[in-house]
Structures are given as structure tokens and as C-alpha cells.
GUDREN-424928 format. One record per atom (N, C-alpha, C, O, CB): chain; residue in three letters; z, y, x. Coordinates in steps of 0.2 Angstrom, whole numbers. Last residue first. Glycine has a CB too. Layout:
N
A ala Z Y X $
...
This chain:
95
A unk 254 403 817 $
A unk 261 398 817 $
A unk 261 394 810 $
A unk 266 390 809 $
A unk 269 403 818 $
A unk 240 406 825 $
A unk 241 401 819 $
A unk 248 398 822 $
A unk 249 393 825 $
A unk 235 396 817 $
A unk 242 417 838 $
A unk 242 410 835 $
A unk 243 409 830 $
A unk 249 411 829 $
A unk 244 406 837 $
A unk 231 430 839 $
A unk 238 427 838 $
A unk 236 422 834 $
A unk 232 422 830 $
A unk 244 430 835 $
A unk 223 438 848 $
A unk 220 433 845 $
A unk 228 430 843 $
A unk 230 428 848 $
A unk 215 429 849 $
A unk 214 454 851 $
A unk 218 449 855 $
A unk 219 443 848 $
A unk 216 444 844 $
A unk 227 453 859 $
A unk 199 463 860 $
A unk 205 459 855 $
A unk 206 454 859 $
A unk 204 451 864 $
A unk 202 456 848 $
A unk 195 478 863 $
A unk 198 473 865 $
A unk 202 468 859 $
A unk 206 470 855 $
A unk 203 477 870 $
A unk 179 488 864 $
A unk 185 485 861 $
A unk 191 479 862 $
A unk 188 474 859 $
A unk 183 483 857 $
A unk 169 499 873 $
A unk 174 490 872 $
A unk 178 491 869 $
A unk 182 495 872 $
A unk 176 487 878 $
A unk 155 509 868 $
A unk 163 506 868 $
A unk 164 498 869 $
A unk 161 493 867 $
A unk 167 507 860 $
A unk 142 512 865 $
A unk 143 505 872 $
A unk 153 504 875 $
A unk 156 502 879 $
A unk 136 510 883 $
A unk 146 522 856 $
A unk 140 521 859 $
A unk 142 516 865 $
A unk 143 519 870 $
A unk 136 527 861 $
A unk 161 525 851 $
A unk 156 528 852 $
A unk 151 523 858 $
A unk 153 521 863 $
A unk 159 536 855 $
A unk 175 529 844 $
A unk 173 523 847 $
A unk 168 524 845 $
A unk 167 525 839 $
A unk 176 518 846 $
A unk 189 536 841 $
A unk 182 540 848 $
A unk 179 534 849 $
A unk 181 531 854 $
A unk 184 545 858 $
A unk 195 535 829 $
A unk 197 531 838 $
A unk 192 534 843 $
A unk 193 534 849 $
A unk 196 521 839 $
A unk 186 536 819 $
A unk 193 540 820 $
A unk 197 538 825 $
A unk 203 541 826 $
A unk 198 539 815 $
A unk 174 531 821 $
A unk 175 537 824 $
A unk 182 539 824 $
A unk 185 543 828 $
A unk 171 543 821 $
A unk 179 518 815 $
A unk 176 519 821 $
A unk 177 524 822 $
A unk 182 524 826 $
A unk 171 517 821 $
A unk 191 520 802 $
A unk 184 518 805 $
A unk 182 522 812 $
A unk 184 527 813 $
A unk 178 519 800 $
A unk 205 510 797 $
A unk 202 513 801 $
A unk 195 513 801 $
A unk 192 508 800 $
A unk 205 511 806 $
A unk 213 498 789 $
A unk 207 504 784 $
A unk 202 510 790 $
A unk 197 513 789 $
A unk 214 511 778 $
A unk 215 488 801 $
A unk 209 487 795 $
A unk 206 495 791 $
A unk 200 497 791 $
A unk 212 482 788 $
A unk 219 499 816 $
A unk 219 496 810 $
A unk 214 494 806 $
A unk 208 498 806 $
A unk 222 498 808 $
A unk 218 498 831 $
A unk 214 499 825 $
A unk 215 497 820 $
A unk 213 491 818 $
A unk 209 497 826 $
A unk 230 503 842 $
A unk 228 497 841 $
A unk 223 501 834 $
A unk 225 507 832 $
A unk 235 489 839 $
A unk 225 511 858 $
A unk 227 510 853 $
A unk 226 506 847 $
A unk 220 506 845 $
A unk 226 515 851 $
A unk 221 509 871 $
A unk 228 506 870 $
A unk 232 509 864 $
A unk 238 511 864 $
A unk 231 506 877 $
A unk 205 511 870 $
A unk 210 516 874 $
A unk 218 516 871 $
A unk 221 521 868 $
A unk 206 525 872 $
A unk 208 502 857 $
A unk 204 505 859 $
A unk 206 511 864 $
A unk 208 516 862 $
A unk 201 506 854 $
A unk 211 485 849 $
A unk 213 491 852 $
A unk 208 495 858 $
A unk 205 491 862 $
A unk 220 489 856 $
A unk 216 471 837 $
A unk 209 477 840 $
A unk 212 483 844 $
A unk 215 487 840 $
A unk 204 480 832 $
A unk 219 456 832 $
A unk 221 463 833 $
A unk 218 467 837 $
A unk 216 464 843 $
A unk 228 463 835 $
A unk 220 441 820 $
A unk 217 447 826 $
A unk 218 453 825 $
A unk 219 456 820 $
A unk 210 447 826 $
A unk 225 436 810 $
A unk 225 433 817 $
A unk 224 436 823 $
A unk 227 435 829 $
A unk 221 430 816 $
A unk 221 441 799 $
A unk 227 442 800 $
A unk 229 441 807 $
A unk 234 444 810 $
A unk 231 438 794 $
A unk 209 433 798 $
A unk 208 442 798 $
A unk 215 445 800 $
A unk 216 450 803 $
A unk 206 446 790 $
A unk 208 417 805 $
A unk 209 424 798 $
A unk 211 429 802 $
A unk 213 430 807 $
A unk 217 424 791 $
A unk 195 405 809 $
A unk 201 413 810 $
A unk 202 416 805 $
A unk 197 417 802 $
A unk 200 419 816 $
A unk 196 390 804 $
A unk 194 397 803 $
A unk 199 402 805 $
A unk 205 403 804 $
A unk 193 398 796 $
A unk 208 377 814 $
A unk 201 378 809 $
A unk 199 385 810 $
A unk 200 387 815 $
A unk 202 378 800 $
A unk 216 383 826 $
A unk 217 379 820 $
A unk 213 379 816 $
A unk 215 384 813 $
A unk 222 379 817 $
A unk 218 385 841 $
A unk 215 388 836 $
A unk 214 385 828 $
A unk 208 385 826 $
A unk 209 390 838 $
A unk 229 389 854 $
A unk 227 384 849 $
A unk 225 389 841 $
A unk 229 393 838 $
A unk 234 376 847 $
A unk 225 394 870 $
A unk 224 395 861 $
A unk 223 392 857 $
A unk 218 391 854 $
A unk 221 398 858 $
A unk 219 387 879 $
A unk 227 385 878 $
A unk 230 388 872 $
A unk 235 387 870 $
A unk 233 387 884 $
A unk 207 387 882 $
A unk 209 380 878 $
A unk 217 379 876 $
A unk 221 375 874 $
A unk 206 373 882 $
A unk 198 403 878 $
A unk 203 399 883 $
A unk 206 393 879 $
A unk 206 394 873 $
A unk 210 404 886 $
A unk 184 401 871 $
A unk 190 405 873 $
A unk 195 400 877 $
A unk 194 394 878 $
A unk 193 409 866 $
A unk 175 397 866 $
A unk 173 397 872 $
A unk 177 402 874 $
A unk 176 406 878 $
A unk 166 398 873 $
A unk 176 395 852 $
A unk 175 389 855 $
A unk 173 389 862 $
A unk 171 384 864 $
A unk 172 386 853 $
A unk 173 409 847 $
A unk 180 407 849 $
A unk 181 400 853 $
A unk 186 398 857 $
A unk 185 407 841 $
A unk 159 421 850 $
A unk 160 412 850 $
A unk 168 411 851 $
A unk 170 413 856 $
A unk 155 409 859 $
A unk 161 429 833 $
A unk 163 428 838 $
A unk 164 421 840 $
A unk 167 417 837 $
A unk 168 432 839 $
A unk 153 430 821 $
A unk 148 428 825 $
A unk 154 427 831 $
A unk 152 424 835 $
A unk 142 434 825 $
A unk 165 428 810 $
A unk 158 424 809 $
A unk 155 423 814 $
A unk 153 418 814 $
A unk 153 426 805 $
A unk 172 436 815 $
A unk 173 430 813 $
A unk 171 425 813 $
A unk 174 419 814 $
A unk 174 430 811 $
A unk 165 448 815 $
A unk 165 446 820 $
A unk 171 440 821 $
A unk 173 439 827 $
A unk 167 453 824 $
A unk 164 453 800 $
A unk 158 450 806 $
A unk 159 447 810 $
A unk 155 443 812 $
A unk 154 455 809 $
A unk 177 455 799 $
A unk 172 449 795 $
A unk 167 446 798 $
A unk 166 440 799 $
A unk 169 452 789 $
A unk 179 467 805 $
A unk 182 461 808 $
A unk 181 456 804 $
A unk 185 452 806 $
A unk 188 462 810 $
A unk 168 476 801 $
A unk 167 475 807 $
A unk 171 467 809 $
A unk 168 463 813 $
A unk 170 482 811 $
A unk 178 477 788 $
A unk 172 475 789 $
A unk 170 472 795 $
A unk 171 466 795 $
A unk 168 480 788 $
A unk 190 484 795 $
A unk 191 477 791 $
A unk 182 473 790 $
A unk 181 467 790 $
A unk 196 479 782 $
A unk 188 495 800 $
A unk 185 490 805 $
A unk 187 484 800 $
A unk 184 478 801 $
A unk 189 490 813 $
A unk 170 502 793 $
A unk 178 501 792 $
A unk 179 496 797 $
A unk 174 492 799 $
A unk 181 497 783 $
A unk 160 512 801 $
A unk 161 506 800 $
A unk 169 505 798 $
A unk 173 507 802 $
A unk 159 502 804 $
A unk 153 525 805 $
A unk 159 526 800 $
A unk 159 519 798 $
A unk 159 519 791 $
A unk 158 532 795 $
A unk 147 521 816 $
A unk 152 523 819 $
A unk 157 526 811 $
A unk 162 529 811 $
A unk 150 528 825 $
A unk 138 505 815 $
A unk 139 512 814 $
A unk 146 516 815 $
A unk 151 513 813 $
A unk 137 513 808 $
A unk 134 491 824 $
A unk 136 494 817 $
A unk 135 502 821 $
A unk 133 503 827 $
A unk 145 491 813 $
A unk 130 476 833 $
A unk 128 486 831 $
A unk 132 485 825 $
A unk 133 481 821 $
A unk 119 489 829 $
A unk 140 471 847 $
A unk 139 471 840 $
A unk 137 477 838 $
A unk 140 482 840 $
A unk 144 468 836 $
A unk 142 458 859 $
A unk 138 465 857 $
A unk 137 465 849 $
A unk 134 461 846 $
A unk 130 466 862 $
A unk 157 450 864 $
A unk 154 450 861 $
A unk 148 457 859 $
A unk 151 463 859 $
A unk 159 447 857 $
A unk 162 442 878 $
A unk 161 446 878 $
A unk 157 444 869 $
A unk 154 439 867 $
A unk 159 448 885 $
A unk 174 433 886 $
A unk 171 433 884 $
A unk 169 438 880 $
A unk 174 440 877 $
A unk 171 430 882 $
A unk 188 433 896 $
A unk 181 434 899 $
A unk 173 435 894 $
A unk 168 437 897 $
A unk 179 428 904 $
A unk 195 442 884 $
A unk 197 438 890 $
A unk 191 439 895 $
A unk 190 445 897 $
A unk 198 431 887 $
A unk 187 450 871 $
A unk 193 443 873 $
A unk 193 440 879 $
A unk 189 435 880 $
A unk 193 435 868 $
A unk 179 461 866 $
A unk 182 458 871 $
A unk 185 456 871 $
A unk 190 460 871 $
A unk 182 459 875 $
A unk 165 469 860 $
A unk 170 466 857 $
A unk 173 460 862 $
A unk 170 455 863 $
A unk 168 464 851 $
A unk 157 484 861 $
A unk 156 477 863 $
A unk 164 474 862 $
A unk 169 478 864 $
A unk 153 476 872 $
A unk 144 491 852 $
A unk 149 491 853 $
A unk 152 484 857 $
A unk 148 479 856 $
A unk 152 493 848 $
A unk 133 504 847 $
A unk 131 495 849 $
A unk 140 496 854 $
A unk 141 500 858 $
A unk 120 494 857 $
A unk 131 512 833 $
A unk 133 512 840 $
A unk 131 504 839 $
A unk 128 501 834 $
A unk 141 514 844 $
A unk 120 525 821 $
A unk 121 518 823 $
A unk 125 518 832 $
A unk 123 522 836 $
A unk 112 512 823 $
A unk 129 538 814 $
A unk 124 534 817 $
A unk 124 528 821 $
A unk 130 525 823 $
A unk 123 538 821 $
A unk 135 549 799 $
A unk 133 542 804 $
A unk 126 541 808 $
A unk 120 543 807 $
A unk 133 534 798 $
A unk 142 563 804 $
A unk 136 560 803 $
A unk 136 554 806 $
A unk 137 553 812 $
A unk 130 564 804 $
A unk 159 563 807 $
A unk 155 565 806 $
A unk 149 561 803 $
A unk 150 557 799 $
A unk 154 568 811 $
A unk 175 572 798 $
A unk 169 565 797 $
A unk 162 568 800 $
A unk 160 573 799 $
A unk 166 562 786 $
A unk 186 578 808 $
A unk 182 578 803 $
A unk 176 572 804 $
A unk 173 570 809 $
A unk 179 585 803 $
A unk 202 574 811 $
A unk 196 573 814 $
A unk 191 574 808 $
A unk 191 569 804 $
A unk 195 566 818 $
């Protein structure tokens, strides 16, 4: 897939019923994207049978888009993840 020209999306980041809207750009790393969304995703309003043990790590979460998962070095366009996309995360337990 050739690179194209960045432009800003507004993307939405989803666990369950809770929803998160986040802008970035569509050549965002998602390891970036998933720093941000540590910091801003509400996790204290996720299901209470995820035990969540202090700070989420990066290692914790897993991202998939049209039921392909995203890797960290991935960026956005190389999944077609484009202007009012949903993103799906899922959230493993701190063993």
C-alpha cells in the first residue's frame, strides 16, 4: 500500500459499551495512538469483572480493525482506518 498524504481522522475506540473519540492522523503509529489511549481511555467504567490492577500497560491491549488485529509498529492507513473508523479493543488481564 503506498503512503499516502496525511490527514487528520476522528476515530472511535471501543470496549464493550464504552466508547472512546480520538483525532489523530491516519499515518499515526498505533504504539503512539495506544499511549494516548491509556491516558485518556475511561477503564473505570468498564465491566467490574476485569480485574484491572493499577496502570494499564501497552502489553495489555489488543486493537482490531475489520477482524484484523493492529499491531504497535502498524499505522493507521495500512488497515484502511479512515475518518469515523471503530476500533475494537480488547483488554487482557494482568496475570
Amino acid at each position: 500500500v503506498q503512503k499516502p498524504k496525511e490527514k487528520k481522522i476522528r476515530i472511535i475506540i471501543r470496549n464493550g459499551i464504552v466508547d472512546l473519540k480520538v483525532e489523530t492522523t491516519n499515518l499515526c503509529p498505533m504504539k503512539e495512538l495506544t499511549e494516548h489511549i491509556i491516558k485518556k481511555f475511561p477503564f473505570d467504567r468498564i465491566d467490574k469483572s476485569i480485574k484491572i490492577s493499577g496502570q494499564i500497560k501497552d502489553s495489555q491491549l489488543r486493537f482490531f480493525h475489520y477482524g484484523k488485529e493492529i499491531k504497535p509498529n502498524d499505522l493507521l492507513y495500512m488497515l484502511q482506518v479512515d475518518d469515523e473508523s471503530i476500533i475494537l479493543m480488547m483488554i487482557r488481564q494482568d496475570i
